[in-house]
ZAMAR-381507 format. One line per 3 residues: number of its first residue (from 1); their letters; for each residue x, z, y of C-alpha. Coordinates in steps of 0.02 Angstrom, whole numbers, m for minus. Layout:
// ZAMAR-381507
NUM	a	X Z Y  ...
This chain:
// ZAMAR-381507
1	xxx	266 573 4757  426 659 4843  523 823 4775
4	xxx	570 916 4927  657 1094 4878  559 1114 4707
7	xxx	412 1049 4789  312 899 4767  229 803 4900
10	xxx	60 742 4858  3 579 4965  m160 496 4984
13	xxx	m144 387 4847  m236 185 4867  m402 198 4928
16	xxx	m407 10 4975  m446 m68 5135  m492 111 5215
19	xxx	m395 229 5344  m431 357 5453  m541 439 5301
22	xxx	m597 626 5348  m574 744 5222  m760 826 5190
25	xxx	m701 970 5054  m535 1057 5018  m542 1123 4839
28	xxx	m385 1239 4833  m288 1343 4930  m133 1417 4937
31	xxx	m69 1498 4772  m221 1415 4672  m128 1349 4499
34	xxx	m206 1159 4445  m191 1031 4303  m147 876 4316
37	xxx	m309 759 4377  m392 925 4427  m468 877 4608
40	xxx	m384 922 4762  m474 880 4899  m641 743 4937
43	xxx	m641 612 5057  m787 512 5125  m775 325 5189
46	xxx	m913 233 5261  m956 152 5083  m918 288 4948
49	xxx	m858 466 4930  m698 496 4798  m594 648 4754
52	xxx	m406 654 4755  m348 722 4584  m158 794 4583
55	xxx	m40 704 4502  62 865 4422  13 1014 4354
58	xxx	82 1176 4450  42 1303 4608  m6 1240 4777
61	xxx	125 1299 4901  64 1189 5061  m114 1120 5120
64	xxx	m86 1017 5250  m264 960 5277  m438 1047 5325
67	xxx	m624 983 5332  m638 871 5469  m450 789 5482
70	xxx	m433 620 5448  m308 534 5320  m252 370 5265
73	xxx	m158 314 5098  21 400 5092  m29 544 5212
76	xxx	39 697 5119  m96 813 5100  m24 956 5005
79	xxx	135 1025 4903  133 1072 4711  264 1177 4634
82	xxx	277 1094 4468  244 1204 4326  91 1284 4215
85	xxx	m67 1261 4256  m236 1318 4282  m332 1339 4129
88	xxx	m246 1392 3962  m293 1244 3818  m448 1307 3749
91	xxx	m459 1356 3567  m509 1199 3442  m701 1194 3381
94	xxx	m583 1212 3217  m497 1357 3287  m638 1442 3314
97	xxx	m733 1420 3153  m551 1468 3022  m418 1531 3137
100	xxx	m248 1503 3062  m54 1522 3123  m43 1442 3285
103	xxx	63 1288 3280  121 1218 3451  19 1064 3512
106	xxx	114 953 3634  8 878 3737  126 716 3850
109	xxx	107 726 4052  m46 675 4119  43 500 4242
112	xxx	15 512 4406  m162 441 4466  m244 342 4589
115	xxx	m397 420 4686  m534 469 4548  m652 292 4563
118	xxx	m839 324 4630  m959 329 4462  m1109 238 4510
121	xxx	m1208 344 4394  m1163 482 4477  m1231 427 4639
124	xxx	m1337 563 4723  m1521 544 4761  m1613 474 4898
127	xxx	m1590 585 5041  m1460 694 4963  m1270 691 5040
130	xxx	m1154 759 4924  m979 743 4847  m933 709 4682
133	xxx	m906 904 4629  m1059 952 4686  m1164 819 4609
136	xxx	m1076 861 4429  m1112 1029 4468  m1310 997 4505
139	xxx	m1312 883 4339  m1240 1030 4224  m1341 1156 4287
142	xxx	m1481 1045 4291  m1531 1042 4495  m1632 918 4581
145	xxx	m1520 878 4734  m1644 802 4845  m1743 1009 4840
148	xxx	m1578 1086 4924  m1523 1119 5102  m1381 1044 5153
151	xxx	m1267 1156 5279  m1102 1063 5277  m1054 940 5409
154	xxx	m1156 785 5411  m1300 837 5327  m1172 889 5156
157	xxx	m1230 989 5001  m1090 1115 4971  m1064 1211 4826
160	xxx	m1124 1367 4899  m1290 1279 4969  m1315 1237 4761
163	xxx	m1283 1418 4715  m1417 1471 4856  m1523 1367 4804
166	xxx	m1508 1443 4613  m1510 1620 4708  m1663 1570 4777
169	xxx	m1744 1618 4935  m1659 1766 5001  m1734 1927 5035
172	xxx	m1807 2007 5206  m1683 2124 5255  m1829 2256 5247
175	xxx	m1868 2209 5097  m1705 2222 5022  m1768 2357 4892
178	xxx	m1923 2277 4847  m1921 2165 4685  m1862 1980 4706
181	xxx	m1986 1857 4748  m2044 1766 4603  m1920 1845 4478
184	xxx	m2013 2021 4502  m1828 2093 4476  m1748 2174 4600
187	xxx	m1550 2192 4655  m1440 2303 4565  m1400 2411 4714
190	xxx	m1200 2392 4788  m1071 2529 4739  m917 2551 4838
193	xxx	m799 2558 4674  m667 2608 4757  m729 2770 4822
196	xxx	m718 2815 4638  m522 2748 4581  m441 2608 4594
199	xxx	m514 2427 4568  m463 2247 4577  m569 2101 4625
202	xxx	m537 1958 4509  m621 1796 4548  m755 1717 4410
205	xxx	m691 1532 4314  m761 1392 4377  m844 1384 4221
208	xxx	m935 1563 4231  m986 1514 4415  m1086 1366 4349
211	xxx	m1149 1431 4202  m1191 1613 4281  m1346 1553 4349
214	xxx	m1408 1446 4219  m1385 1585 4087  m1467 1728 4178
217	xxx	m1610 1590 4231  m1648 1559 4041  m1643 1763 4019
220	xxx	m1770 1793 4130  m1889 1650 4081  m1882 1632 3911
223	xxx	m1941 1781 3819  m1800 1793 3671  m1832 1859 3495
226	xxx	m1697 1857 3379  m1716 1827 3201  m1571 1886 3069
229	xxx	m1553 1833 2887  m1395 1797 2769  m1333 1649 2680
232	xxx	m1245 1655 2508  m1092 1527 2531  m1000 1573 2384
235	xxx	m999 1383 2308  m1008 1302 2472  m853 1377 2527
238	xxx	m783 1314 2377  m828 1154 2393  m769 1131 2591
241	xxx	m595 1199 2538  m576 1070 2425  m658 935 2563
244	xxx	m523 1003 2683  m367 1008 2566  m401 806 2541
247	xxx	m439 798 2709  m274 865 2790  m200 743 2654
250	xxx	m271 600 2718  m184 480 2807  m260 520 2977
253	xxx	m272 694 2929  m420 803 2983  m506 985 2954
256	xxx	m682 1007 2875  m739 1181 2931  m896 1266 2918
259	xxx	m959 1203 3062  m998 1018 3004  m1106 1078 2876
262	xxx	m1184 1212 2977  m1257 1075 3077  m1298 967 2921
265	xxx	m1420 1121 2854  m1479 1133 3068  m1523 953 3053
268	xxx	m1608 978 2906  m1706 1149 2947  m1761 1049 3121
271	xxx	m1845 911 3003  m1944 1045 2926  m1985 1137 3075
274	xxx	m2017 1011 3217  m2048 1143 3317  m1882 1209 3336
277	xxx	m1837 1016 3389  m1929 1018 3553  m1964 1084 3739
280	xxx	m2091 1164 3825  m2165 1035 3952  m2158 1082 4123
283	xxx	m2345 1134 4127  m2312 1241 3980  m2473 1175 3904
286	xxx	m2388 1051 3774  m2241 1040 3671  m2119 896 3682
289	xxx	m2060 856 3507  m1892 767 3526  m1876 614 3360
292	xxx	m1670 644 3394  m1541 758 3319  m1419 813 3465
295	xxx	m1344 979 3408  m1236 1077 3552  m1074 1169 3487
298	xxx	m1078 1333 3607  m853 1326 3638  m775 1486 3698
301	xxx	m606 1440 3811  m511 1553 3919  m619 1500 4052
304	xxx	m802 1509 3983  m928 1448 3885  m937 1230 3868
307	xxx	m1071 1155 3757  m1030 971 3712  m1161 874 3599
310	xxx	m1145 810 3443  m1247 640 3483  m1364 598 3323
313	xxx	m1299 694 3207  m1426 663 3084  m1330 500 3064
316	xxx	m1177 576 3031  m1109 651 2874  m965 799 2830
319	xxx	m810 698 2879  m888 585 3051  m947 761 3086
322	xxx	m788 852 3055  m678 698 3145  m779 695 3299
325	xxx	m745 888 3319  m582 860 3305  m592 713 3463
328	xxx	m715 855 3548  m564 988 3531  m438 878 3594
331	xxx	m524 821 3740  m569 1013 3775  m380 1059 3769
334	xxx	m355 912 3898  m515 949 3984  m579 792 3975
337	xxx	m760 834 3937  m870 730 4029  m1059 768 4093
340	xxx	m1117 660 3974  m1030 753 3823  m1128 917 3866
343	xxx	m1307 838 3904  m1459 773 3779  m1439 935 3667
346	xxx	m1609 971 3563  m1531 1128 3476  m1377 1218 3482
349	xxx	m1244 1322 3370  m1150 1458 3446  m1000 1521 3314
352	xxx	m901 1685 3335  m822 1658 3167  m645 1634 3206
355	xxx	m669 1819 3284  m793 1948 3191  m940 2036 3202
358	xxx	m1106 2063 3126  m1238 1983 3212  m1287 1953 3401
361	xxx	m1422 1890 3520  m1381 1707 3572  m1470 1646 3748
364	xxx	m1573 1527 3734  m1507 1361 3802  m1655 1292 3902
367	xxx	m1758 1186 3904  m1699 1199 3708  m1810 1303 3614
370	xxx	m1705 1394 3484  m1506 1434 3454  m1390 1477 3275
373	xxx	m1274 1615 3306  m1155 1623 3170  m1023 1751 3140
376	xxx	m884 1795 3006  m944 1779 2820  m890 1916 2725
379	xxx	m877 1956 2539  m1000 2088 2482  m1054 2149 2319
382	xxx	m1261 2058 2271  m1378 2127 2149  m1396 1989 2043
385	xxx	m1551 2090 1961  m1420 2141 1824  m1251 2192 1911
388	xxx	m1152 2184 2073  m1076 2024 2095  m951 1997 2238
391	xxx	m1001 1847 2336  m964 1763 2519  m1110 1804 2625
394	xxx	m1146 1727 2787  m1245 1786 2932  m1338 1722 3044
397	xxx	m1461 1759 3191  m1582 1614 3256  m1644 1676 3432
400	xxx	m1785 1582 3507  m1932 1552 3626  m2083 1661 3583
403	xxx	m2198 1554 3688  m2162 1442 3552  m2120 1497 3403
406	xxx	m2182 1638 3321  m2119 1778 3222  m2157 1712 3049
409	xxx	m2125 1530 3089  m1924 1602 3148  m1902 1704 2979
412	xxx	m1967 1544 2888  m1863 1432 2985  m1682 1558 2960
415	xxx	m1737 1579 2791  m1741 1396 2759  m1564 1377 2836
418	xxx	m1491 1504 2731  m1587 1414 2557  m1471 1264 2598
421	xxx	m1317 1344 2645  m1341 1422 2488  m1338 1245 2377
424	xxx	m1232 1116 2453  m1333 964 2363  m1487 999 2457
427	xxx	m1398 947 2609  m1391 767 2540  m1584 773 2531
């Protein structure tokens, strides 16, 4: 890298025995703030396709390249002002479940990198040209590339040929007020804004642009019912605070929250009700019980929603649970989360406790079956059948897939959850 006048120069780095590489996508543009490793731009040789990541984290002040121009290693490519960048270090899984006094996290410099190496498991399918952006893009939102029409040069799957193909087909311009085809929905009809006061256009995350589509497709095909109840965590509460006071005196200190026993109680509740464990198969005429325990921890950061998966977490117990969402935080903050993190899920827990509320209506997270949405406990006076009694209640709203479940089968199911909240030893069972 060279400073020039604040600037730094950001060169090709080595891409081996190649030159002359064309540059198939351009990822930012002037003014566009990245982190550091955060691709820049996607080249394609004759034997693999890579992305450049930037070295820095800052504002791009200089493209010097477009689709179609050819590079070779040390050919300067853009300029980076050095300084913050693009996405704001999402809140800890921790963070989320017992918010407490920010302390400040230090987080060293990312070093500068060599050209991001081609994953052969990410290689596209037969018959499908695409870069390495696009085909994590297709994975998360679940997209068979080899069903979408390329448009970009060389036969090339852009981004916006995926997000057409989510669209689906478009409308006949006669048409355009009839419903959608398939969907039976049609358009919300355009409003010039403006004509009313003034607006501002703000442009959507990355995050909300991927998961836009996959969100309002589970909407509209799963028919969701939402089931409430409330747990009694008076003594379980006790007993995590005294977990996580010996845990943040440990030697390699950690937190235990809620959250890791949330998903011990999930784990258990599946057991019970294998039907909340599964997915509809594709001919909707069977159910796919799942023998494995992958529970998804719905994240809120500053850019949208991430779901990694807690990988077999029947095997796990309070502290493996509440360690690995410690390594799941930090990786978040650094934005390390991989594909792999965020795939396999069988049933997922979306928490709003670090911020309030009363209940809500989680989405379904396709092809999953069912979804926890937790918020705030609060302390509230019981009828213990002789007297008020003040004690911690927690509540929580199960939505699921009616095809599937059933009204009583939900209550039983929430119910169930809330029975071992309520005693921490029947967890151990």
């Amino acid at each position: 890298m060279t400073t020039t006048a604040n600037n730094v120069e950001v060169p090709v780095p080595d891409i081996g025995d190649f030159s002359d590489i064309p540059v198939i996508e351009v990822l930012v543009s002037v003014g566009d703030k990245v982190n550091a490793d955060d691709p820049v731009i996607t080249l394609e040789s004759d034997k693999a396709t890579m992305d450049v990541p930037a070295p820095i984290a800052g504002t791009v002040t200089e493209v010097r390249v477009a689709v179609g121009d050819h590079v070779s290693k040390d050919s300067v490519i853009l300029l980076i002002a050095p300084g913050e960048g693009a996405v704001t270090p999402p809140p800890s899984l921790v963070e989320q479940q017992e918010p407490e006094p920010a302390t400040p996290v230090t987080t060293p410099a990312a070093p500068p990198v060599a050209a991001a190496p081609v994953d052969q498991d990410n290689a596209a399918p037969a018959g499908a040209h695409a870069g390495p952006s696009v085909r994590r893009m297709a994975r998360e939102l679940g997209v068979d590339l080899a069903a979408v029409t390329a448009t970009g040069p060389k036969g090339r799957i852009t981004k916006d040929d995926l997000l057409s193909f989510l669209k689906g087909p478009a409308e006949p311009a006669a048409a355009a007020t009839a419903p959608a085809a398939g969907a039976g929905i049609p358009e919300v009809p355009a409003q010039d804004y403006a004509a009313f006061g003034p607006v501002e256009r703000v442009e959507l995350s990355r995050i909300k642009r991927l998961s836009g589509p996959y969100l309002h497709r589970s909407w509209l095909n799963v028919p969701h019912v939402t089931q409430h109840d409330e747990a009694d965590i008076t003594a379980l509460d006790a007993y995590r605070r005294e977990l996580d006071t010996a845990a943040k005196a440990d030697r390699d200190p950690y937190r235990v929250t809620l959250l890791a026993f949330l998903v011990k109680a999930a784990v258990s509740a599946l057991k019970q009700f294998p039907e909340f464990n599964s997915s509809l198969a594709p001919e909707k005429d069977a159910l796919v019980l799942k023998g494995y325990y992958n529970i998804g921890i719905a994240v809120d950061t500053p850019g949208g929603l991430v779901v990694p998966v807690v990988k077999d977490a029947d095997r796990k117990g309070i502290v493996e649970l509440s360690r690995e969402f410690a390594d799941l935080s930090g990786r978040a903050r650094a934005g390390k989360l991989k594909p792999p993190d965020m795939q396999g899920g069988t049933f997922t827990i979306s928490s709003l406790g670090g911020i309030g509320g009363t209940g809500f209506t989680p989405i379904v997270n396709a092809p999953e079956v069912a979804i926890l949405g937790v918020v705030r406990s609060a302390m509230k006076p019981v009828w213990n059948g002789k007297k008020f009694k003040p004690r911690l209640m927690l509540p929580l709203s199960v939505s699921y897939d009616h095809r599937v479940i059933d009204g009583a089968l939900a209550a039983r199911f929430t119910r169930h959850l809330c029975h071992l909240l309520e005693d921490d030893r029947r967890l151990l069972l």
